[in-house]
N, C-alpha and C positions, 0 to 999 in steps of 0.2 A: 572070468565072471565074478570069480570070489573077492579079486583084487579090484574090481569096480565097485564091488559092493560097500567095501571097508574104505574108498575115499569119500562116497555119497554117505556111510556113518559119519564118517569125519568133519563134512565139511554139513552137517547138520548137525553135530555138535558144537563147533565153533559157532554157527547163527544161535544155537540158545545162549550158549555164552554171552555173545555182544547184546542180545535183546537182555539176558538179566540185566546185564551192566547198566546199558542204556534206561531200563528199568529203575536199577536203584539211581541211577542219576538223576530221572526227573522227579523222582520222591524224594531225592534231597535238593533238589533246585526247588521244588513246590514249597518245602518245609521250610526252607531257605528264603522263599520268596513272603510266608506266611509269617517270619517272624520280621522282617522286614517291617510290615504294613502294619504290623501289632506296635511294633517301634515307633512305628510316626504316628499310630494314632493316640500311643501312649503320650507322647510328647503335645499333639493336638489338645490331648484333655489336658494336660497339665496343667498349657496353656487356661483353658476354657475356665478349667477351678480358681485358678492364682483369679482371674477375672471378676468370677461369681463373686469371691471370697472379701470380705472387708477387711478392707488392710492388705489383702493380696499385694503381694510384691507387683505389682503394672511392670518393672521395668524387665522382670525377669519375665513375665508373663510374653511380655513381646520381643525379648531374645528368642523364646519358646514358639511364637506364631510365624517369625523369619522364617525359621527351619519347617514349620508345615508348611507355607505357603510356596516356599523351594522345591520341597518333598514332592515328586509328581505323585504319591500316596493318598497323600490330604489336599495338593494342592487341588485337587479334582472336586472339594466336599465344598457346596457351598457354607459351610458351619465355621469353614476353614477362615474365610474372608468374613463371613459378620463377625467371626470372635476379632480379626486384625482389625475391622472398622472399630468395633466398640473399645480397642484398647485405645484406638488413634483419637474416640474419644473420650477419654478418659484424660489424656496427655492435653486435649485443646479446653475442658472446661478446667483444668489447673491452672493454665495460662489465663483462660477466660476469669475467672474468677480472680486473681493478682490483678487484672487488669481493670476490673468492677471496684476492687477495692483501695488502688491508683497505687499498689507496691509493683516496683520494678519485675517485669515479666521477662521471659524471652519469644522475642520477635518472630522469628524463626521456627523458635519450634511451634507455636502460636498454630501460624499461615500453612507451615509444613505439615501440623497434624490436620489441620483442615483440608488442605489437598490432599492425601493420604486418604481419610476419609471417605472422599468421593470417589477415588479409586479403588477404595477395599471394596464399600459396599454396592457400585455400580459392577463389579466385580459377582460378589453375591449372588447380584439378582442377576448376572447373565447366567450364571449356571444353575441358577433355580429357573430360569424361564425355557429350559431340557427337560422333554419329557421323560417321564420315568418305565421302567419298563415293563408297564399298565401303559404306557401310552400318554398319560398325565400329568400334566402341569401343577406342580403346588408348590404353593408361596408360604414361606413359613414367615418369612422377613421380612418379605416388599411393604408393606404399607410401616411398617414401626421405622425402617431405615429412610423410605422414603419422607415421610412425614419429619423425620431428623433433620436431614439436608434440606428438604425444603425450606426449613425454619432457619437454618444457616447460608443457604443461598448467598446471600448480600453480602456476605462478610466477605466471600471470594472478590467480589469487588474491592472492597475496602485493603484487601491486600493488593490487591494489583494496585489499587492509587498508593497507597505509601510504599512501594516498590519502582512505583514508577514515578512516584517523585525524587526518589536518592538514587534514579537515574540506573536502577536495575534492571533492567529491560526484558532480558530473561525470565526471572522471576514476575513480574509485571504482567510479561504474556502469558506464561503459564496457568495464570490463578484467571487473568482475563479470558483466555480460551475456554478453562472450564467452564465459567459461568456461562457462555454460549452453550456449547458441546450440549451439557446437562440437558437444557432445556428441550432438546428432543429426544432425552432417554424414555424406554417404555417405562421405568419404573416411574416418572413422571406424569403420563398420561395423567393421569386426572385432574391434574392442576391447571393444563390446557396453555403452560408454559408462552410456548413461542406465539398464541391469540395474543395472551393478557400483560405481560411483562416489554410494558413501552422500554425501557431500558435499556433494551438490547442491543436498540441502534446506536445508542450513545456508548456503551460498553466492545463493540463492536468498531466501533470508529479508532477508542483507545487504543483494543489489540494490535488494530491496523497502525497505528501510530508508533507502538511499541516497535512492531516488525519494522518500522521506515526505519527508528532511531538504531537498531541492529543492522540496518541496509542486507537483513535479509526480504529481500522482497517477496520471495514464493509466501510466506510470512504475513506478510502487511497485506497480501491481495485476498489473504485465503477466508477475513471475515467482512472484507471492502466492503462488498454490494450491498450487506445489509445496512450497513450506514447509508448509504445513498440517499432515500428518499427520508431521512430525519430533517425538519425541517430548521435544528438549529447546526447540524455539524455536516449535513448532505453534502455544502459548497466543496466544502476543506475536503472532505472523505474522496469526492470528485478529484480532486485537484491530487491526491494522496495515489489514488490509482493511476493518475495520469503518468505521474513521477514515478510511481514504482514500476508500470511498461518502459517504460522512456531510459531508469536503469537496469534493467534488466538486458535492454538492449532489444526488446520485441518490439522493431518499429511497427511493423503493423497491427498492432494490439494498442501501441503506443497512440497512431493516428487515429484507428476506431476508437479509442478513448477520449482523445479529442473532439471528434466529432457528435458524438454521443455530447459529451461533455458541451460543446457549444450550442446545440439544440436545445439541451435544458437550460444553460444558463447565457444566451448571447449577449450580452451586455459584458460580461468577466471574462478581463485583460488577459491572464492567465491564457485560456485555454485558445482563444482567438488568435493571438500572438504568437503561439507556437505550431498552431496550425499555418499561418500567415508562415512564417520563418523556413518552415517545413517546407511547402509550396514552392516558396521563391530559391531555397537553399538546391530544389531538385529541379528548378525548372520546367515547374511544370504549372506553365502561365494557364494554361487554358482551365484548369480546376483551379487555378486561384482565382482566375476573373469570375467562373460560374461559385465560386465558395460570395465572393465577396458580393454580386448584385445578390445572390440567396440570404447573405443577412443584411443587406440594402432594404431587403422585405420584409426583414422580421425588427429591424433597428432603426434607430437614426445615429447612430456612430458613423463619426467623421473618418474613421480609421481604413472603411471601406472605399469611400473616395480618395481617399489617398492610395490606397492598395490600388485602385482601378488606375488611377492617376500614373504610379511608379510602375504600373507595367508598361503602361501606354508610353512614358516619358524612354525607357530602355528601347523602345520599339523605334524612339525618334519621330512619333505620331504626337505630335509636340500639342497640337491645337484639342487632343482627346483629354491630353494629361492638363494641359488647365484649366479646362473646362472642370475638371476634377478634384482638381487643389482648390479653386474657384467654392465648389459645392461644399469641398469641406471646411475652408475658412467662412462660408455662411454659417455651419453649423457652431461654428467653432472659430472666434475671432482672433482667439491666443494660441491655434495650432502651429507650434513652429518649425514642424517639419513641414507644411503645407506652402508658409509664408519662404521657407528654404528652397525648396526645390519647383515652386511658380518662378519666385527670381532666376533663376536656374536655366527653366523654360524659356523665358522672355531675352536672356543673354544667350541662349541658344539659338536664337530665332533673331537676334541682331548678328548672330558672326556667321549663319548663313548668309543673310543678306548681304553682310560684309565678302564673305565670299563670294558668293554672285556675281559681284560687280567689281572685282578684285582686275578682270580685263579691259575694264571700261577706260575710255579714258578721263582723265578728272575733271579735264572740265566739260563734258558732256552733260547734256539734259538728264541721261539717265544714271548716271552715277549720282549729280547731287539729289538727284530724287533718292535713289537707290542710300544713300548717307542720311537724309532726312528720316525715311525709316528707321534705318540703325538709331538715329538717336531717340526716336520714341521709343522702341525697344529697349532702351535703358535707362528712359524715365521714367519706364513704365517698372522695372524692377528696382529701382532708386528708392521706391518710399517703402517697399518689400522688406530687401536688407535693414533699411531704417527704423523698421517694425524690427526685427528680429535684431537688432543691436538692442530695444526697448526690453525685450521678451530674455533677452540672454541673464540666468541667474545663475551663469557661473560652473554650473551640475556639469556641463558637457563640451569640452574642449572643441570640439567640430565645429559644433556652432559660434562660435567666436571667430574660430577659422572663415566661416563660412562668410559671415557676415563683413570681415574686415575684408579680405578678398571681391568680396563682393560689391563694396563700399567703392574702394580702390580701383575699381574694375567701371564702375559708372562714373565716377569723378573725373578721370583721366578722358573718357571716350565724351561725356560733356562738356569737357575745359571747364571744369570749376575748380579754379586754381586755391586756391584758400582753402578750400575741404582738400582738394589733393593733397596739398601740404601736412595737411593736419593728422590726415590717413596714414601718410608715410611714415611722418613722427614718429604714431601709437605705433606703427609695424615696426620701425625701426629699420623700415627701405632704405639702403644706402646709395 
């Protein structure tokens, strides 16, 4: 009993032991931790005085708010970041000023403290808009920082355009994003930003242009739509977004784009043509025929009879497809893909009947009927080709092909020996 007594002494001696120990540990982990916080906030003020101070050193001042704004000590205060905003400007009206008075500035640091700027004190005011522990919100900054940036607003533009004129594109989107971004911060509220600032769409459109010329696309789509309905840059911005799904490789973001896109603007080549391409590249006639009578309703572009025409013509449904070439050479007297593949139709439709009657014998009734055919059939594409040798400027090698072939092809099957000749020439048939 005596020797159980003196291990429960013992091994409750050892537990006061480790609780002192533990004891003075966290008294000097506290002590430790307290001079810490005195350290940074030393350096905080340092900062804050070089600031206040006329003639304060600025540059040491902001080696001095680096390190608090590092500091997870001060970086918590928002005192921390209005003192980084107001050094960042200090640094942009130095600039500003050189640049008022037309002496050589820098560029960079210029743009650089200005974005900085909007990041100290958008900064600021997120951790002043944490209630306090009253439960309370209060603003010691927000209206003096706010009212600052709001007055410099525009400038973020004007870096982005001379960034993105020497082809900086990085820098370009950068200062262009903020100008967006900004405009639905809370510390903006009052100004009622994104109502009143028509700009946006236009500044908007740039971003997005930025991001194309990086071919990063997540980039270029991410302030798209708000360009869309501008009524000077909407088209292009349309056309921006099409491209940027189209390389990204999201074809079906790609075609709702287009479709989107051609509903607002069906008349423009662009989005029509790719949908058209689309279509006929996957074979899938039956949403092209319904694409194409759908803007037959909303248009009068030749493009769609033609599209109705070249499905119908692949089908071998020869009498739909020029009926169709037909509608869009009324619309359109210079179409020369229309005037291309009617001739086309009509030589298709003599080496049927050429075929046909390929059993007959020649001199029957119904062979020379059956040849009399044939040869209207290729008078009838005679003055087609003849059109489309008029129309050939050259631009597209097919068409020369198309036409000389074509030429060559009704000369021979007429006997008009003189143009044959002359066909052969140009071709250089030997």
């Amino acid at each position: 009993m005596k020797k159980l007594l003196l291990f429960a002494l013992a091994g409750f001696m050892t537990l006061s032991v480790v609780q002192a120990q533990d004891a003075k540990a966290d008294k000097a982990a506290a002590k430790a931790l307290k001079a810490e916080i005195k350290a940074a906030n030393k350096v905080l003020k340092q900062a804050q005085n070089l600031l206040a101070t006329d003639g304060g050193d600025i540059n040491q001042a902001n080696t001095l708010i680096e390190q608090a704004m590092q500091n997870p000590h001060t970086a918590k205060y928002a005192e921390t970041w209005n003192a980084a905003g107001s050094i960042q400007s200090k640094f942009y009206d130095k600039e500003n000023e050189k640049m008022y008075l037309k002496q050589p500035y820098d560029e960079d640091k210029f743009f650089g403290s200005l974005s900085k700027m909007f990041d100290y004190y958008l900064k600021c005011d997120e951790i002043e808009s944490q209630p306090n522990e009253k439960g309370k919100v209060i603003y010691k900054f927000r209206d003096a920082n706010a009212e600052r940036l709001f007055s410099i607003r525009p400038n973020l533009v004007s870096g982005g355009v001379t960034y993105f004129n020497k082809d900086n594109n990085e820098k370009a989107y950068e200062l262009f994003s903020k100008y967006i971004d900004v405009a639905e911060a809370p510390m903006f509220k009052k100004y009622n930003i994104a109502a009143t600032d028509s700009f946006l769409t236009v500044v908007s459109y740039y971003a997005s242009l930025a991001g194309m010329k990086m071919e990063d696309y997540d980039k270029a789509l991410k302030y798209i739509d708000k360009a869309l309905d501008d009524p000077e840059v909407g088209e292009q911005a349309m056309q921006y977004k099409c491209m940027a799904y189209g390389s990204k490789g999201d074809s079906a973001q790609w075609v709702n784009c287009l479709k989107e896109a051609v509903e607002k603007y069906p008349s423009k080549e662009y989005f029509y043509s790719n949908l058209i391409s689309y279509y006929s590249n996957h074979d899938q006639n039956d949403e092209l025929i319904a694409f194409a009578d759908d803007m037959l309703g909303k248009t009068n572009l030749p493009i769609f009879n033609f599209v109705k025409g070249f499905v119908a013509q692949n089908a071998k449904d020869y009498e739909t497809a020029m009926t169709q070439y037909q509608a869009a050479l009324e619309k359109d007297a210079n179409y020369v893909g229309a005037y291309r593949n009617l001739a086309i139709c009509y030589c298709q439709k003599a080496q049927d009947k050429s075929d046909a009657i390929s059993t007959h014998n020649m001199k029957s009734k119904e062979y020379k009927a059956g040849m009399e055919e044939v040869k209207d059939w290729y008078k009838k594409a005679l003055p087609l080709y003849e059109k489309l040798r008029d129309l050939d400027d050259g631009s597209d090698p097919d068409v020369k092909t198309a036409w000389q072939s074509g030429l060559y092809t009704c000369y021979y099957m007429l006997n008009m020996g003189p143009e044959f000749e002359a066909i052969e020439k140009l071709m250089n048939v030997q």
